[in-house]
N, CA, C and O atoms as a MOPAC input file, in Angstrom:
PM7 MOZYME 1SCF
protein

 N     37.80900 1     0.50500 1    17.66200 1
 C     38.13700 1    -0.86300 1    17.33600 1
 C     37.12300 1    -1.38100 1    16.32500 1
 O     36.25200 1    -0.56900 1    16.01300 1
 N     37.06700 1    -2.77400 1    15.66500 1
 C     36.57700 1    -3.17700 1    15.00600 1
 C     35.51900 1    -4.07800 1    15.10800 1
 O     35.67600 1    -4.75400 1    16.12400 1
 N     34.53000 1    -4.37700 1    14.51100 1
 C     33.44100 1    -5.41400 1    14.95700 1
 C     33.89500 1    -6.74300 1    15.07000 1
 O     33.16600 1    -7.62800 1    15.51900 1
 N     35.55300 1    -7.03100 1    14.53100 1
 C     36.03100 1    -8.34600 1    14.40700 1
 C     36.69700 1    -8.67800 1    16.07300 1
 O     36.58000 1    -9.76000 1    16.64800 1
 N     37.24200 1    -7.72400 1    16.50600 1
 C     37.25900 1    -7.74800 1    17.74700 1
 C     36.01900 1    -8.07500 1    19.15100 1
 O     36.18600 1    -8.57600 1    20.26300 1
 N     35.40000 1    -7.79800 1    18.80300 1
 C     34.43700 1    -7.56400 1    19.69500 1
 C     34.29300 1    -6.51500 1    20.43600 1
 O     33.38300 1    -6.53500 1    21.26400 1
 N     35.35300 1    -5.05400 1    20.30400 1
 C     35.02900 1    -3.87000 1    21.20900 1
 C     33.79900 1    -3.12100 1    20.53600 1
 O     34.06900 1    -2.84100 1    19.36800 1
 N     32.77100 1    -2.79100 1    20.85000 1
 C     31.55100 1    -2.12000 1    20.89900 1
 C     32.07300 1    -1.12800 1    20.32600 1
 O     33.16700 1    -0.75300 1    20.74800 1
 N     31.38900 1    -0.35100 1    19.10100 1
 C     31.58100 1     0.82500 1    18.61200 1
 C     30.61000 1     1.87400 1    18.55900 1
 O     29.40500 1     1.66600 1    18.69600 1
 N     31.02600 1     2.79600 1    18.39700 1
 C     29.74400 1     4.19200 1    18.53300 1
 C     29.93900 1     4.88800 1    20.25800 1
 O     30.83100 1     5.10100 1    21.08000 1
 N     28.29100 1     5.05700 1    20.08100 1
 C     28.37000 1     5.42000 1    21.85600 1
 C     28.36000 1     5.26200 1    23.09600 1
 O     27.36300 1     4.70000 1    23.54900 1
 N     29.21700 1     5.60200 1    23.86200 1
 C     29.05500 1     4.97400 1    25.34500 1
 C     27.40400 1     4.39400 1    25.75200 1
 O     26.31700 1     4.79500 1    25.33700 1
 N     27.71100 1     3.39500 1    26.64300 1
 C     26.40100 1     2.70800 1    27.10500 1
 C     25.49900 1     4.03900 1    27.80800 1
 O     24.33100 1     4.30800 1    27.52700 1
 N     26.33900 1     4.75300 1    28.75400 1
 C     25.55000 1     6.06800 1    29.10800 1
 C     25.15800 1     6.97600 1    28.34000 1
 O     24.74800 1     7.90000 1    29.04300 1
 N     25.05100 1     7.23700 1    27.15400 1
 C     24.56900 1     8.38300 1    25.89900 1
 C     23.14900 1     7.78700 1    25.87900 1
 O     22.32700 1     8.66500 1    26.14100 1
 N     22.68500 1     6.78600 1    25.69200 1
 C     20.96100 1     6.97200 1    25.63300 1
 C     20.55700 1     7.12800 1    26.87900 1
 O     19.40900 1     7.57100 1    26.87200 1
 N     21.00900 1     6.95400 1    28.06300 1
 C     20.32400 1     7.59900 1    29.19000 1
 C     20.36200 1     8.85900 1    29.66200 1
 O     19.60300 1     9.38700 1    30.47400 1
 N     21.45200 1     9.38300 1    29.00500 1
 C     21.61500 1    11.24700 1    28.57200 1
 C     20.36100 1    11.71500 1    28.13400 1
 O     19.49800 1    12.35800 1    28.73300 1
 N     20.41700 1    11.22500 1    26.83500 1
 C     19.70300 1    12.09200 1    26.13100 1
 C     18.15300 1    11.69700 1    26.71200 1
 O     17.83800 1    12.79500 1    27.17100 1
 N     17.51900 1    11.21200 1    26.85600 1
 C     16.32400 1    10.94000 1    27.38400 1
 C     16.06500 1    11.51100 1    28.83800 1
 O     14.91300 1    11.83700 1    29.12500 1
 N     17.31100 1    11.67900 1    29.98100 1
 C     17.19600 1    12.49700 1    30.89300 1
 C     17.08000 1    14.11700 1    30.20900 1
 O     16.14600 1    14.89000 1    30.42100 1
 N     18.14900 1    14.36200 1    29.44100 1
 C     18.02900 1    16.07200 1    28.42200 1
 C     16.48700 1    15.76000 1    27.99000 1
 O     15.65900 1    16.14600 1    28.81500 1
 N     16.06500 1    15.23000 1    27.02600 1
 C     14.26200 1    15.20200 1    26.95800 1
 C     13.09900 1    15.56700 1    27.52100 1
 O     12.14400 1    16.28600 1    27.22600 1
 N     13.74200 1    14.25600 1    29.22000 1
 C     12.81900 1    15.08000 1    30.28300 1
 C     12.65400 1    15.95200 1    30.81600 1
 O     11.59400 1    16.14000 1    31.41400 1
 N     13.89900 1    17.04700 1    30.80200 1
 C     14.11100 1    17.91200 1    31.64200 1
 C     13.80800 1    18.89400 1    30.38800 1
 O     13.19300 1    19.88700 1    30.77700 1
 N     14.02900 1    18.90000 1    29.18900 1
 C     13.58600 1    19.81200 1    27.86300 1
 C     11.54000 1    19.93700 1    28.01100 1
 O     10.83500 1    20.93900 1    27.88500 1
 N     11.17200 1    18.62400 1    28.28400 1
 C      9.86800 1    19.00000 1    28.72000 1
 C      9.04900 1    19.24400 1    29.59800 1
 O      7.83700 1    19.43400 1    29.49700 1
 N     10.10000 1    19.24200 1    31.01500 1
 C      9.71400 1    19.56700 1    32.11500 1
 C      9.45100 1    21.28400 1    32.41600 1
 O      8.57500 1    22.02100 1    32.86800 1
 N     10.86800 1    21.36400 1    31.82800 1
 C     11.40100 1    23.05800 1    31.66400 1
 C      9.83100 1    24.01900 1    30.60500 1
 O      9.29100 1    25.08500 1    30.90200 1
 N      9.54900 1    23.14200 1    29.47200 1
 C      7.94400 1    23.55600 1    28.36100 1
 C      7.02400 1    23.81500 1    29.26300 1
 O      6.42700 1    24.88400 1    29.13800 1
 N      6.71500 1    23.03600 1    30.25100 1
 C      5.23800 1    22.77100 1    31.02200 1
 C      5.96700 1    24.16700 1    32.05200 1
 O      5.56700 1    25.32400 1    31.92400 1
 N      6.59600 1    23.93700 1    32.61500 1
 C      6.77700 1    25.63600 1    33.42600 1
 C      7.08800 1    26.35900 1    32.87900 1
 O      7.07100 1    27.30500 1    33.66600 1
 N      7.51600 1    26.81400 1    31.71500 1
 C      7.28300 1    27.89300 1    30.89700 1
 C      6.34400 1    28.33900 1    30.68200 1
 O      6.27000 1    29.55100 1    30.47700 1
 N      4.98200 1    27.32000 1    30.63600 1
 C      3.76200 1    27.55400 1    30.53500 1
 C      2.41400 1    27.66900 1    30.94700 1
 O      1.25100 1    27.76300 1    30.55600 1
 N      3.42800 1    27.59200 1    32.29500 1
 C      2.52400 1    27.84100 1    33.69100 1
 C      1.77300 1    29.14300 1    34.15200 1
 O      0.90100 1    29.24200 1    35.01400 1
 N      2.34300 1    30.13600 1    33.34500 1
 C      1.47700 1    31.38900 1    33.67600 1
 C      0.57600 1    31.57900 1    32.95300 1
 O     -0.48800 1    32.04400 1    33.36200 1
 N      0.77500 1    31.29200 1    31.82700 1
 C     -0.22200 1    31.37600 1    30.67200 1
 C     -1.31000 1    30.37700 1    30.77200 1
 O     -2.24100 1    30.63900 1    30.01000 1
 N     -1.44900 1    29.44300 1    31.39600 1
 C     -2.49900 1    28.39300 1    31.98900 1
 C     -2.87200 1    28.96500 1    33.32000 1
 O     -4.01900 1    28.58500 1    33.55600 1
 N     -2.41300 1    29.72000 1    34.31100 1
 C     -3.03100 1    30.08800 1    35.07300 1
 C     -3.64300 1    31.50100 1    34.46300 1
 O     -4.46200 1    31.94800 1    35.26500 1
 N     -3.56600 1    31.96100 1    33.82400 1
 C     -4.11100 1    33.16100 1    33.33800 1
 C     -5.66000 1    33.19300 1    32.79400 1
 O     -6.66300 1    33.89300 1    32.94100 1
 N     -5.16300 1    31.75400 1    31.91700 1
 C     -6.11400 1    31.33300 1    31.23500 1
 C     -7.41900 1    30.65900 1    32.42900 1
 O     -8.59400 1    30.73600 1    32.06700 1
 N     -7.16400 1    30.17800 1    33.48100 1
 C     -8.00000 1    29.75800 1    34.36800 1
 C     -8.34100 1    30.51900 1    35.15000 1
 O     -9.42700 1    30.38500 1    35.71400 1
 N     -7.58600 1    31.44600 1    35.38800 1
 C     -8.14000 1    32.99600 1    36.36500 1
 C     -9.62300 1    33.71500 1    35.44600 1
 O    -10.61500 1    34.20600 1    35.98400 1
 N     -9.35800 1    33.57400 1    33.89600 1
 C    -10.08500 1    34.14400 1    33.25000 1
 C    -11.39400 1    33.13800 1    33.52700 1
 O    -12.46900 1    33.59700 1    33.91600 1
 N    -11.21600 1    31.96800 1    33.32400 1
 C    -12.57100 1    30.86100 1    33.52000 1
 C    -12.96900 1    30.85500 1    34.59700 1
 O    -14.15600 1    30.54000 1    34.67900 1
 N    -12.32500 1    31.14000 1    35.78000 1
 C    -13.26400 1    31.42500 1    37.16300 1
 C    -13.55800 1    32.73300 1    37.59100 1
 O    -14.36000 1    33.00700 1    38.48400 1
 N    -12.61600 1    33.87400 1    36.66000 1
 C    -14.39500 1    34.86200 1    36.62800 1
 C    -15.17300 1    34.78300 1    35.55100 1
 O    -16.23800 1    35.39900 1    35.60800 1
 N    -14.99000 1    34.35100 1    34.85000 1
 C    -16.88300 1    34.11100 1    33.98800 1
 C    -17.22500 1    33.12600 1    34.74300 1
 O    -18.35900 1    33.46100 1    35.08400 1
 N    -16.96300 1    31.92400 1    35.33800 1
 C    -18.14500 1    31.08300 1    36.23600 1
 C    -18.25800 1    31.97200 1    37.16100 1
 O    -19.44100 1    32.29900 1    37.07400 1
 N    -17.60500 1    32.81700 1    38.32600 1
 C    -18.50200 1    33.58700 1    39.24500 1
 C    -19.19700 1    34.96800 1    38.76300 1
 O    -19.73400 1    35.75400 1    39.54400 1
 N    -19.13300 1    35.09900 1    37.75000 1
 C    -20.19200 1    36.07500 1    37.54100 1
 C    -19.67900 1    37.68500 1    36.91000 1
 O    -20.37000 1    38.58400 1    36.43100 1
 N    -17.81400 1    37.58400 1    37.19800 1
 C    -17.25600 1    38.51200 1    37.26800 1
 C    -17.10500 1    39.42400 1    35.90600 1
 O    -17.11900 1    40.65400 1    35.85400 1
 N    -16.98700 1    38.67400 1    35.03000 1
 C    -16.91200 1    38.63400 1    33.64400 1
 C    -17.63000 1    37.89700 1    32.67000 1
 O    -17.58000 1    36.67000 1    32.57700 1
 N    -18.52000 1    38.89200 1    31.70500 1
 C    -19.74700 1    38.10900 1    31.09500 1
 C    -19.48500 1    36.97900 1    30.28500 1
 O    -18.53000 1    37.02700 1    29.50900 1
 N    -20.28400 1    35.84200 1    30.36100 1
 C    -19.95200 1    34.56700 1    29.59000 1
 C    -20.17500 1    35.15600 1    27.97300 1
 O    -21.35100 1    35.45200 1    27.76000 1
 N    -19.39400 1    35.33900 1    26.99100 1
 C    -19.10900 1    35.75500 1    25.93000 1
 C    -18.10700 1    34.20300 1    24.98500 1
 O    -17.00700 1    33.73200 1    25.27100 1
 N    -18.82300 1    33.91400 1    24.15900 1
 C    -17.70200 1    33.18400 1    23.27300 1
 C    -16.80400 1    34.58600 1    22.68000 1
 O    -15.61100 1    34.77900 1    22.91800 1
 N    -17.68400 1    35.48000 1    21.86700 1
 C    -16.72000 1    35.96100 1    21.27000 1
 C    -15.43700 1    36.73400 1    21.96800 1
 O    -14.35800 1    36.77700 1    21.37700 1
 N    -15.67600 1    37.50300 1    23.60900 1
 C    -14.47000 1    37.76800 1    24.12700 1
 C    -13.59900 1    36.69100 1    24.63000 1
 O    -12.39200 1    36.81200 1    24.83500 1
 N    -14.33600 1    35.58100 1    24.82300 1
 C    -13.26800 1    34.39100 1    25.32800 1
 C    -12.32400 1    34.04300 1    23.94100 1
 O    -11.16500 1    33.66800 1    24.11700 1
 N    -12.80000 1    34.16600 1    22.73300 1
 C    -11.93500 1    33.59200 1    22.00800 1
 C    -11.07800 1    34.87100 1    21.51300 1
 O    -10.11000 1    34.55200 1    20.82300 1
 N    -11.23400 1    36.15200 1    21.71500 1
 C    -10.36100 1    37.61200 1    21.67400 1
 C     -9.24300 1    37.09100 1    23.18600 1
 O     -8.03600 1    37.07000 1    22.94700 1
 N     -9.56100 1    36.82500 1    24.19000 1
 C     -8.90700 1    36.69200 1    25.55900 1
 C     -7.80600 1    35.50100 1    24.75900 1
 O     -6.59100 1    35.64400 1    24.62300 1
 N     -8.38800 1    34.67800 1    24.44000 1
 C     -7.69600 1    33.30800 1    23.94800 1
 C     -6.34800 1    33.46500 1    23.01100 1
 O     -5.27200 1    32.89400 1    23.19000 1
 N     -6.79000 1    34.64100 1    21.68100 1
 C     -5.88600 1    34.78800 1    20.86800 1
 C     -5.31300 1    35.72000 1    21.23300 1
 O     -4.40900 1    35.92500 1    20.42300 1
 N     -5.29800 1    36.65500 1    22.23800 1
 C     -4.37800 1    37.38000 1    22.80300 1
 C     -3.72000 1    36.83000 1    23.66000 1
 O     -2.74100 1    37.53600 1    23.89700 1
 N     -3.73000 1    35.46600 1    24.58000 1
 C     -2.64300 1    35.08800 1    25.38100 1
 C     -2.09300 1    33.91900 1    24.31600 1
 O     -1.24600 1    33.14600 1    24.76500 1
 N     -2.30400 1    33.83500 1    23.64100 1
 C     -1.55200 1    32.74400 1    22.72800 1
 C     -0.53500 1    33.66500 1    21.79900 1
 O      0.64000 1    33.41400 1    21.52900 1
 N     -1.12800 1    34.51600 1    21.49200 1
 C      0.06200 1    35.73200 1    20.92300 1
 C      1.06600 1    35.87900 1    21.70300 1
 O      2.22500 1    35.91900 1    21.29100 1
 N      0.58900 1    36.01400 1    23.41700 1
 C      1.92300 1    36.20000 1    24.21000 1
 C      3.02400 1    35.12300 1    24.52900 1
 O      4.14000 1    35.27300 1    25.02700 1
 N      2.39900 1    34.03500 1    24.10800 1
 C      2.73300 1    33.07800 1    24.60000 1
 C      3.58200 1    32.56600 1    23.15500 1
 O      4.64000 1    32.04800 1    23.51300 1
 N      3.50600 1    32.55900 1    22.33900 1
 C      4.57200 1    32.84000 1    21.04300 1
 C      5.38600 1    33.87700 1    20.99400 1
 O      6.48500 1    33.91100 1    20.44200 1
 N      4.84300 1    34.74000 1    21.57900 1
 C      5.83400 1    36.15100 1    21.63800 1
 C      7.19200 1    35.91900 1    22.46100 1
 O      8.34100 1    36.24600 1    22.16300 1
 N      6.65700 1    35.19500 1    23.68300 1
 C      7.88700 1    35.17300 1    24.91000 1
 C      8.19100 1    33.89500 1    24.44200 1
 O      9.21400 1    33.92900 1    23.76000 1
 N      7.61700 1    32.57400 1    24.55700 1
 C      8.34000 1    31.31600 1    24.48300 1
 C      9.00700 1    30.92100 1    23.03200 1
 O      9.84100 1    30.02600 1    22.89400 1
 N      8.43500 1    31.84200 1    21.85600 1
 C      8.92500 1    31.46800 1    20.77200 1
 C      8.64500 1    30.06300 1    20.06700 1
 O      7.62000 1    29.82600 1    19.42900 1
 N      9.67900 1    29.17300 1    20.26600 1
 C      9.42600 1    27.99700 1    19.60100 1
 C      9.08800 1    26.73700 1    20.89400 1
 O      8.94700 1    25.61400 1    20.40900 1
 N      8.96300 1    26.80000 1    22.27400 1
 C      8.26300 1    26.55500 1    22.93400 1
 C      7.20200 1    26.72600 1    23.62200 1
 O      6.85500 1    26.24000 1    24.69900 1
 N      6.53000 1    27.71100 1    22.67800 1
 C      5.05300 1    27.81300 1    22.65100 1
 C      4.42200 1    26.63300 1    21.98700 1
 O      4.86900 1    25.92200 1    21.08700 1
 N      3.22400 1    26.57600 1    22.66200 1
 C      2.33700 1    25.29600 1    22.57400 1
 C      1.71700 1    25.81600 1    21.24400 1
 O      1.36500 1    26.99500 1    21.29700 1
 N      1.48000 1    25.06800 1    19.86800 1
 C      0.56200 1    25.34100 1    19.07900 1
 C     -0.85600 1    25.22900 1    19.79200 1
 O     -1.20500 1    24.27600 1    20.48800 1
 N     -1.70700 1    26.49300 1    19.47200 1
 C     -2.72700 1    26.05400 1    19.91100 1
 C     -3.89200 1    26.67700 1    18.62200 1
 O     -5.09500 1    26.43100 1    18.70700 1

């Protein structure tokens, strides 16, 4: 219909509460995708604080760019830039 009418044109009143529920659930779904790779990454930081594995910048940042490789490898374009 027409704006001379007064019927509302475009999209249903429910389409912006769609898409913003699809959003949340698009970034809910990112953060558990990326849940192993953050626990990996923290398994690695609590053995260098207990002693298990030597405090090293340079292997932490080899450890670092090897799970960020994986983590582009599997998630692709929902990998976190890091």
């Amino acid at each position: 219909m027409s704006r001379l009418s007064g019927a509302p044109l475009g999209l249903p009143a429910w389409v912006p509460a769609c898409s913003e529920a699809g959003q949340a659930w698009e970034q809910w779904a990112r953060r558990a995708a990326a849940l192993p790779f953050d626990a990996l990454r923290a398994q690695y930081a609590a053995a260098v604080r207990s002693g298990v594995m030597p405090a090293s910048l340079l292997d932490a940042s080899r450890f670092e760019r090897g799970v960020a490789q994986w983590e582009r490898a599997l998630l692709g374009a929902w990998a976190r830039g890091r």
